[in-house]
Residue frames as qw, qx, qy, qz and C-alpha x, y, z in Angstrom:
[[0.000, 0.888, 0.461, 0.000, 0.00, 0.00, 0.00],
 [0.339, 0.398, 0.048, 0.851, 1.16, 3.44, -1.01],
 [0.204, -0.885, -0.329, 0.259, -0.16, 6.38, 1.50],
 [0.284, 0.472, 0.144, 0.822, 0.22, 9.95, 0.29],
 [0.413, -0.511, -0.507, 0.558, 0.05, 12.38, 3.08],
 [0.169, 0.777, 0.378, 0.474, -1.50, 15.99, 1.95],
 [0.485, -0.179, -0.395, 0.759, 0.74, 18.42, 3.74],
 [0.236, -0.519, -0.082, -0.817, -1.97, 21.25, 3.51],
 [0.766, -0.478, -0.084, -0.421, -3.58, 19.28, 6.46],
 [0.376, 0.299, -0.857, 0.189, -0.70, 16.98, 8.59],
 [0.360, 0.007, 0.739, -0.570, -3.35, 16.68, 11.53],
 [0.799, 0.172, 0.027, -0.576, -5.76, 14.78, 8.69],
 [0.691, -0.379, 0.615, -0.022, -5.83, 11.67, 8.85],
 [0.354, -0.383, 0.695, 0.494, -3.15, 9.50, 6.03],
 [0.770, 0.451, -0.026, -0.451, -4.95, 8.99, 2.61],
 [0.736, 0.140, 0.629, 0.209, -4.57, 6.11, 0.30],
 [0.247, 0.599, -0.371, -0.665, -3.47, 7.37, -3.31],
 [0.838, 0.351, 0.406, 0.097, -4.18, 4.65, -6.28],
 [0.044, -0.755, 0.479, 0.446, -0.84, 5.44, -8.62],
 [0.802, 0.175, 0.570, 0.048, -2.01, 3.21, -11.92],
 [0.433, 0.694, 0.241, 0.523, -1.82, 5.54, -14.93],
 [0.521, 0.104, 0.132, 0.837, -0.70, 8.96, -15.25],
 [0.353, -0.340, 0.092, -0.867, -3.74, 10.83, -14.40],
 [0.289, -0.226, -0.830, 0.420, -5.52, 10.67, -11.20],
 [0.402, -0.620, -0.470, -0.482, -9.07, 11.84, -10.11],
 [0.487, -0.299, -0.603, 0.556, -8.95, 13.47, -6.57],
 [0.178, -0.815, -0.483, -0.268, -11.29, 15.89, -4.82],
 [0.351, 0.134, -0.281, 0.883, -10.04, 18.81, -3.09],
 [0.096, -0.836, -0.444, 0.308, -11.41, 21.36, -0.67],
 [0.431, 0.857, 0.091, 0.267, -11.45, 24.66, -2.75],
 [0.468, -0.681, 0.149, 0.543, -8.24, 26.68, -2.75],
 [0.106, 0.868, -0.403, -0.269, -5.92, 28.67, -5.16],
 [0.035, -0.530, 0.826, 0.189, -3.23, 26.05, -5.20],
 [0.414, -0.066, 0.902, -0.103, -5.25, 22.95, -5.51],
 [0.251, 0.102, -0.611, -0.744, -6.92, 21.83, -8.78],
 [0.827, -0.011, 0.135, -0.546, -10.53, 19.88, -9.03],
 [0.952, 0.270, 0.069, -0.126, -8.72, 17.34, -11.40],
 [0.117, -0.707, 0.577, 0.393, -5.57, 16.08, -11.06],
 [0.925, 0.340, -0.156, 0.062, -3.46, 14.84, -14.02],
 [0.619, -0.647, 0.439, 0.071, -0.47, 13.44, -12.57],
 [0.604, 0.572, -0.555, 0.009, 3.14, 12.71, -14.87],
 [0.960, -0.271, 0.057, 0.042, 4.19, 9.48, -13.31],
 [0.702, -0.368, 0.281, 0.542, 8.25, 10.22, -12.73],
 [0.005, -0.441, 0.357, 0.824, 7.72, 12.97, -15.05],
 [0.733, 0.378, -0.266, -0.499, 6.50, 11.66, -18.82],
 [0.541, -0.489, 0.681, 0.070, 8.26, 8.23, -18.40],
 [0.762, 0.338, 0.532, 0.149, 6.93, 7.20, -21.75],
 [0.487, 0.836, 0.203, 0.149, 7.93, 10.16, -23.45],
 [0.231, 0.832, -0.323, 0.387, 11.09, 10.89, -21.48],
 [0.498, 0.294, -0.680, 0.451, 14.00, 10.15, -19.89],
 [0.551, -0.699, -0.424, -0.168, 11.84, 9.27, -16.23],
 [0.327, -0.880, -0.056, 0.340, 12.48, 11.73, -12.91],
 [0.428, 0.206, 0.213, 0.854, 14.67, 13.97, -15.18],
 [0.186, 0.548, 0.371, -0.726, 13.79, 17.62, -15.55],
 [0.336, 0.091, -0.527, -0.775, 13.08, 17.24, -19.45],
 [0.209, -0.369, -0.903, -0.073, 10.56, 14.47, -18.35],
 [0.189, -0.310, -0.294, 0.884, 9.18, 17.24, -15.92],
 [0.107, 0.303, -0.240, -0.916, 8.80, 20.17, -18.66],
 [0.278, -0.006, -0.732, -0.622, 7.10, 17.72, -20.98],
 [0.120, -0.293, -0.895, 0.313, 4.88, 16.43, -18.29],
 [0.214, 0.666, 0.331, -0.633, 3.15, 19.92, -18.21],
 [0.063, 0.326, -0.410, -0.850, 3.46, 20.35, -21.70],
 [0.216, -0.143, -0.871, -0.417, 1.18, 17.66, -22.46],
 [0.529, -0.539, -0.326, -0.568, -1.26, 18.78, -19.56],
 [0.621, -0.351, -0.656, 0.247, -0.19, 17.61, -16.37],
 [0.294, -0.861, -0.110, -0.401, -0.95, 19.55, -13.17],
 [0.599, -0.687, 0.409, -0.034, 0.90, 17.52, -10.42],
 [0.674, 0.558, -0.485, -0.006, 4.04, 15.50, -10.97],
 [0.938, -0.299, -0.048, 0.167, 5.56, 12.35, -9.23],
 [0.258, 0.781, -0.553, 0.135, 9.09, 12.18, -7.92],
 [0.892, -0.194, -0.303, 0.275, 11.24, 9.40, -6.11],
 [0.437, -0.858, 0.072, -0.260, 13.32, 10.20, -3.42],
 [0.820, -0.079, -0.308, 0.476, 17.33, 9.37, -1.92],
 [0.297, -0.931, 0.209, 0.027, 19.22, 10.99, 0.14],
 [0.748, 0.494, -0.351, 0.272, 23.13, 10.79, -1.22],
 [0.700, -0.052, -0.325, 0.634, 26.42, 10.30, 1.01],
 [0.315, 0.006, -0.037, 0.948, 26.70, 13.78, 1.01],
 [0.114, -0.425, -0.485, 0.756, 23.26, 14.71, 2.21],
 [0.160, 0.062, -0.554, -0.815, 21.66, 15.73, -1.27],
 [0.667, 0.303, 0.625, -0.268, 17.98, 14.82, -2.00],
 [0.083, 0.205, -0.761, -0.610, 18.53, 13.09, -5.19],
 [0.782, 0.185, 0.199, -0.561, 15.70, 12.41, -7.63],
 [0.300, 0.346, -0.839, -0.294, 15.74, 8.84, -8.41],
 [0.785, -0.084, -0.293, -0.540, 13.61, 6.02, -8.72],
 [0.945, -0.126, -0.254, 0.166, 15.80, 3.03, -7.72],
 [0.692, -0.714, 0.059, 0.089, 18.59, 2.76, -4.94],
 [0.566, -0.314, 0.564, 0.513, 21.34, 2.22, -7.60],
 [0.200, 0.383, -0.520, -0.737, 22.54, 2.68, -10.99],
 [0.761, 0.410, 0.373, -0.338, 19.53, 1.20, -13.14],
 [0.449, -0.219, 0.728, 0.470, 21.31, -0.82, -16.00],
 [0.250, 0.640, 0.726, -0.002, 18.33, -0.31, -18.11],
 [0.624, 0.425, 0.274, 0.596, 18.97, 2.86, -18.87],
 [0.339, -0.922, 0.161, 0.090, 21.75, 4.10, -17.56],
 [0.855, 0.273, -0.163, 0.409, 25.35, 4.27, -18.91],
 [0.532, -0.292, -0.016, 0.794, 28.70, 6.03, -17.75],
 [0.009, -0.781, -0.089, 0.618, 29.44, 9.42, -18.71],
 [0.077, -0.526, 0.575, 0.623, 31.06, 8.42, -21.57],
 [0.626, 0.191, -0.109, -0.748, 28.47, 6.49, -22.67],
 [0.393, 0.198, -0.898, -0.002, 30.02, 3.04, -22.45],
 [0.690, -0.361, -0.477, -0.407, 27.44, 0.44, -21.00],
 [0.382, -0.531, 0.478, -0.587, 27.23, -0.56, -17.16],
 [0.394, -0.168, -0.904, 0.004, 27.34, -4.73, -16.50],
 [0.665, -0.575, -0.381, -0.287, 24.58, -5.69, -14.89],
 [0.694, -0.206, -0.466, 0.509, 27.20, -7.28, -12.24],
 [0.436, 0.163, -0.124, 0.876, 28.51, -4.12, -11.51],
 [0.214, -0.692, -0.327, -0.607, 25.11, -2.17, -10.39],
 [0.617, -0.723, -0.307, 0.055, 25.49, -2.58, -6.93],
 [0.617, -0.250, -0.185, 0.723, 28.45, -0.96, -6.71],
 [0.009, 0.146, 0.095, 0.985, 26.46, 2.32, -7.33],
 [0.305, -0.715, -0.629, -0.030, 24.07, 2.95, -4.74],
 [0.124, -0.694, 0.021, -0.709, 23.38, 6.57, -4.29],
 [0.471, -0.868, -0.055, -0.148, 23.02, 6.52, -0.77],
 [0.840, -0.419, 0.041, 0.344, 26.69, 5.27, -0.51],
 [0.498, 0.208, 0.226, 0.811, 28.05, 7.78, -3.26],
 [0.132, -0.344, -0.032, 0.929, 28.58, 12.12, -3.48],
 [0.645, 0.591, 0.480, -0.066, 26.21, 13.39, -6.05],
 [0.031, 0.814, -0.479, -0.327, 28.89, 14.91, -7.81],
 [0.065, -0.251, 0.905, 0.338, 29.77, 11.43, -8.99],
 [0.426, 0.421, 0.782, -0.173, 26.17, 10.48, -9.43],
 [0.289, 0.804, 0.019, -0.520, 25.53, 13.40, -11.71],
 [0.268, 0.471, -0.643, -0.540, 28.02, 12.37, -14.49],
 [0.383, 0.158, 0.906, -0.090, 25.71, 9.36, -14.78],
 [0.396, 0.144, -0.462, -0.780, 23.75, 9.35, -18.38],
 [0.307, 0.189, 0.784, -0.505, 20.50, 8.63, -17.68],
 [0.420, 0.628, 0.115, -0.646, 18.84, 9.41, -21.25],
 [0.283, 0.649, -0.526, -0.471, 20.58, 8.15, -24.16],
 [0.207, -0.097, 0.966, 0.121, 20.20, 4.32, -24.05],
 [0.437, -0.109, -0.251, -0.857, 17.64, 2.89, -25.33],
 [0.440, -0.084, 0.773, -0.450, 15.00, 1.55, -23.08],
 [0.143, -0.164, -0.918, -0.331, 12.84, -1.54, -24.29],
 [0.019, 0.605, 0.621, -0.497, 10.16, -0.93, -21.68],
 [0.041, 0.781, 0.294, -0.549, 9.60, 2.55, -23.14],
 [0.685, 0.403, 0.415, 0.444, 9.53, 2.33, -27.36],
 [0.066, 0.917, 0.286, 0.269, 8.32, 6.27, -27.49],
 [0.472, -0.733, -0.012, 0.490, 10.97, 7.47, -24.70],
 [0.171, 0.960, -0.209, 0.068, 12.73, 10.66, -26.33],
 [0.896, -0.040, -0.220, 0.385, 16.72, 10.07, -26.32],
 [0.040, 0.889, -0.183, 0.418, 18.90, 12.57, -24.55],
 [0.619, 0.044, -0.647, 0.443, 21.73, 12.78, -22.70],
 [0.344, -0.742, -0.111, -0.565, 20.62, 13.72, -19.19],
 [0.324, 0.333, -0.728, 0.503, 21.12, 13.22, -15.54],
 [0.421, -0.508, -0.742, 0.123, 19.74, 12.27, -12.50],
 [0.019, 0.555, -0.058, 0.830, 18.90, 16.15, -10.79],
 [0.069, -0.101, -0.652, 0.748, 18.55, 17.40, -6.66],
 [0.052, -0.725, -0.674, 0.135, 15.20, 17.77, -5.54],
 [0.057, 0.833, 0.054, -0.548, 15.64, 21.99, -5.43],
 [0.088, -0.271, 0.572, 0.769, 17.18, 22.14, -8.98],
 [0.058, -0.444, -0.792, -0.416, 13.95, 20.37, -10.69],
 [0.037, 0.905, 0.406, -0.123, 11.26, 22.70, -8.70],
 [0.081, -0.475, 0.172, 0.859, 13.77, 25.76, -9.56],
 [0.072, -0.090, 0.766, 0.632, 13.67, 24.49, -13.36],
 [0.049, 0.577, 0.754, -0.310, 9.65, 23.59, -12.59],
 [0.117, -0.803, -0.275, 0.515, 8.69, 27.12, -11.17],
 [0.040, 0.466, -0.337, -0.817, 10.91, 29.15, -14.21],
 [0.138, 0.179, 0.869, 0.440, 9.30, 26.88, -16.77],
 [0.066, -0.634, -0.761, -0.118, 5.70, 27.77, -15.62],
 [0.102, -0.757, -0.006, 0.646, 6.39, 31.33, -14.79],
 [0.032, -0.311, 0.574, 0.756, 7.67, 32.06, -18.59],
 [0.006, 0.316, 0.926, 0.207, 4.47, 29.96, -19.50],
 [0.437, -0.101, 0.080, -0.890, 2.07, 31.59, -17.43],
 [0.639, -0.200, -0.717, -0.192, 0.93, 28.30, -16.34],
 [0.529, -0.720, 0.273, -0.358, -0.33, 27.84, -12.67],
 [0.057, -0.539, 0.789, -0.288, 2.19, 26.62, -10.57],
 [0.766, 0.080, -0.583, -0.259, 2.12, 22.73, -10.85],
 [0.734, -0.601, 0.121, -0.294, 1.79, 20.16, -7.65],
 [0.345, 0.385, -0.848, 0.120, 5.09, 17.92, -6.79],
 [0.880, -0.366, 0.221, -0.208, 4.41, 14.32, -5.03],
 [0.360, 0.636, -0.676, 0.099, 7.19, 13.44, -3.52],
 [0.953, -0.111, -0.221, -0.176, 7.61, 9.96, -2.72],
 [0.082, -0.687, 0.673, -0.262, 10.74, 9.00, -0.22],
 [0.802, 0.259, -0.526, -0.118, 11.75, 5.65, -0.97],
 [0.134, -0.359, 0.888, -0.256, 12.68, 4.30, 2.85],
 [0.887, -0.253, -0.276, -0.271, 11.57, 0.92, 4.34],
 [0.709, -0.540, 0.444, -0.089, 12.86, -0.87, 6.97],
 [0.896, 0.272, 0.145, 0.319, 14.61, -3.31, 4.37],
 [0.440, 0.736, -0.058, 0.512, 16.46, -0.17, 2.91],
 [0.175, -0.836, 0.448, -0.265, 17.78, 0.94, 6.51],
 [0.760, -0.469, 0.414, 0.179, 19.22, -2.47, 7.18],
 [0.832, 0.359, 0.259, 0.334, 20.83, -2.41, 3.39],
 [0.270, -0.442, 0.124, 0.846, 22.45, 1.14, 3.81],
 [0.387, 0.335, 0.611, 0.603, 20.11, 2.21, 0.84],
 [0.010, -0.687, -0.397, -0.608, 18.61, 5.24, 2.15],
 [0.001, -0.238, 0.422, -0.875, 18.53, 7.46, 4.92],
 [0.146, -0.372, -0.905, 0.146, 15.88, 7.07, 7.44],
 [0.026, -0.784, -0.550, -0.287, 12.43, 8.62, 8.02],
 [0.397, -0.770, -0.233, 0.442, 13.85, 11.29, 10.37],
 [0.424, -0.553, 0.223, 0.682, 16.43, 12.30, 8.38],
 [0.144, 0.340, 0.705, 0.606, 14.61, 12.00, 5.08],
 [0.043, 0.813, 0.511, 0.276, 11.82, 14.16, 5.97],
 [0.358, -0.770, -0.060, 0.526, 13.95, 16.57, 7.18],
 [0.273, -0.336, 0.549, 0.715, 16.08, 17.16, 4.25],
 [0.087, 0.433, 0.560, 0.701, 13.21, 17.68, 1.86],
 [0.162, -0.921, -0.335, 0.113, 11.14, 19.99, 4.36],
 [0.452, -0.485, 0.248, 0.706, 14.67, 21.72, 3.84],
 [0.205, 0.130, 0.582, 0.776, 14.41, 21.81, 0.39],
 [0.013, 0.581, 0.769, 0.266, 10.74, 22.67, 0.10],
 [0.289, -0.766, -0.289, 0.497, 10.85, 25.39, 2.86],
 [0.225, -0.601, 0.097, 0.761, 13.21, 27.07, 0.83],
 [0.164, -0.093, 0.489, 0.851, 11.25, 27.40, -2.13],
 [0.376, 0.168, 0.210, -0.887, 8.43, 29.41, -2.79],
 [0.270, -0.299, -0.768, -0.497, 5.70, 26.95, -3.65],
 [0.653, -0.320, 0.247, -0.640, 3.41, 27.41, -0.34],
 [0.600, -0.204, 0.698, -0.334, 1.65, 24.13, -0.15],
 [0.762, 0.423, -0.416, -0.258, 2.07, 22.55, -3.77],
 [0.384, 0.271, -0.869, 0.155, 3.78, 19.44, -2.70],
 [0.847, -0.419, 0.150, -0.290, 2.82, 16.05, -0.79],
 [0.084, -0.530, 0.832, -0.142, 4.61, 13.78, 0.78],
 [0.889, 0.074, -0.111, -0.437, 4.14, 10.32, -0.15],
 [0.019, 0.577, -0.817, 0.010, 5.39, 6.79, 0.69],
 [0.702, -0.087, -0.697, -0.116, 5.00, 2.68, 0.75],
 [0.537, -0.165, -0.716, 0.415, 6.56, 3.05, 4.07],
 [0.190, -0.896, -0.317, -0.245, 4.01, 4.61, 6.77],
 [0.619, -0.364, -0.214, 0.662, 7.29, 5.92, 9.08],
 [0.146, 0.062, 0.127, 0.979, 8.31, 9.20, 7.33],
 [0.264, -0.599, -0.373, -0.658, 4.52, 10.13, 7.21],
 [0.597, -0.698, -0.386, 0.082, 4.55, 9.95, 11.12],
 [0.567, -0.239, -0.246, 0.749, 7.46, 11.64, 11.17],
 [0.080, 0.371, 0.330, 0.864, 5.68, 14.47, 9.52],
 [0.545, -0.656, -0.476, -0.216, 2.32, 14.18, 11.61],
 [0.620, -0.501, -0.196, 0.570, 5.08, 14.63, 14.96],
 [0.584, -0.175, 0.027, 0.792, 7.39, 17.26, 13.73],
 [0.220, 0.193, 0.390, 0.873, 5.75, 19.49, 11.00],
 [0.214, 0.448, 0.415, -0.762, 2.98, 22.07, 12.06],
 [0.319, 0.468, 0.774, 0.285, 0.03, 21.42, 10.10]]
């Protein structure tokens, strides 16, 4: 079960999100920031682009979306990195130089154990993915959680588009804190209330997760 935790309200009680397709159907109480209907890019456009990237992102609202999915690590060095999986995804992902990545060899790149300075020169666009005939090629990269809502926020400002929702999803579990693959719920929802605080969206973003911890840590810590 996924639970998605609407941070306009942290004293309401956890919701259930259904995360099948790319748009999603979800009532709101009226507000400014909060649409009747969302359409939700799953990791951006993932069929139409390189997935959590910020060209996946851009295109996500070009095609109509309102709110947009992210994944969630915290790197060696304390970064929130968007990424889907705990390590380098062989699938498509190559070196910098574009030479391929053995399968064998994935585990020795697991973002929570590496700088993002070395995670960055990771090409994350240019292979091509079977899963995803239509994906766009480009070389791209894997981007911090405050660079993509900068990139976001200028996109839809120059647009005149209203300012688009992020769900961010933070990839712990109790598996992942005995594998060293992620920072725990304390220290994960700190470091993106870090990031988020310091950028003007108001209350465009939820916090979402498989694993209910980080949403309690929110419910405790964060003034609703």
């Amino acid at each position: 079960m996924k639970y998605t935790l609407p941070l306009l309200s942290v004293t309401s009680i956890v919701a259930t999100i259904v995360l099948l397709s790319c748009k999603t159907t979800h009532k709101m109480a009226s507000s400014d920031q909060f649409p009747a209907f969302y359409k939700e890019g799953h990791r951006g456009t993932r069929g139409l682009m390189p997935e959590n990237t910020i060209p996946a992102m851009i295109k996500a609202i070009e095609v109509g979306a309102n709110f947009i999915e992210v994944d969630i690590y915290i790197t060696k060095d304390k970064q929130v990195l968007i990424a889907h999986d705990p390590m380098v995804n062989v699938n498509h992902s190559l070196y910098g130089d574009g030479t391929e990545i053995a399968k064998a060899d994935a585990r020795k790149y697991v973002w929570r154990q590496m700088n993002y300075a070395d995670i960055r020169k990771f090409d994350v666009g240019s292979k091509p993915y079977n899963g995803w005939p239509q994906q766009q090629k480009l070389k791209t990269y894997m981007p911090l959680l405050g660079e993509l809502i900068d990139s976001v926020e200028a996109f839809t400002t120059a647009r005149k588009i209203p300012g688009v929702i992020y769900n961010i999803e933070v990839k712990t579990s109790p598996q992942y804190d005995s594998l060293g693959y992620n920072a725990g719920p304390e220290e994960m929802i700190k470091a993106v209330m870090d990031v988020v605080n310091s950028k003007s969206i108001g209350k465009r973003f939820y916090i979402q997760s498989f694993d209910v911890r980080p949403l309690q840590e929110v419910h405790k810590n964060i003034p609703g």
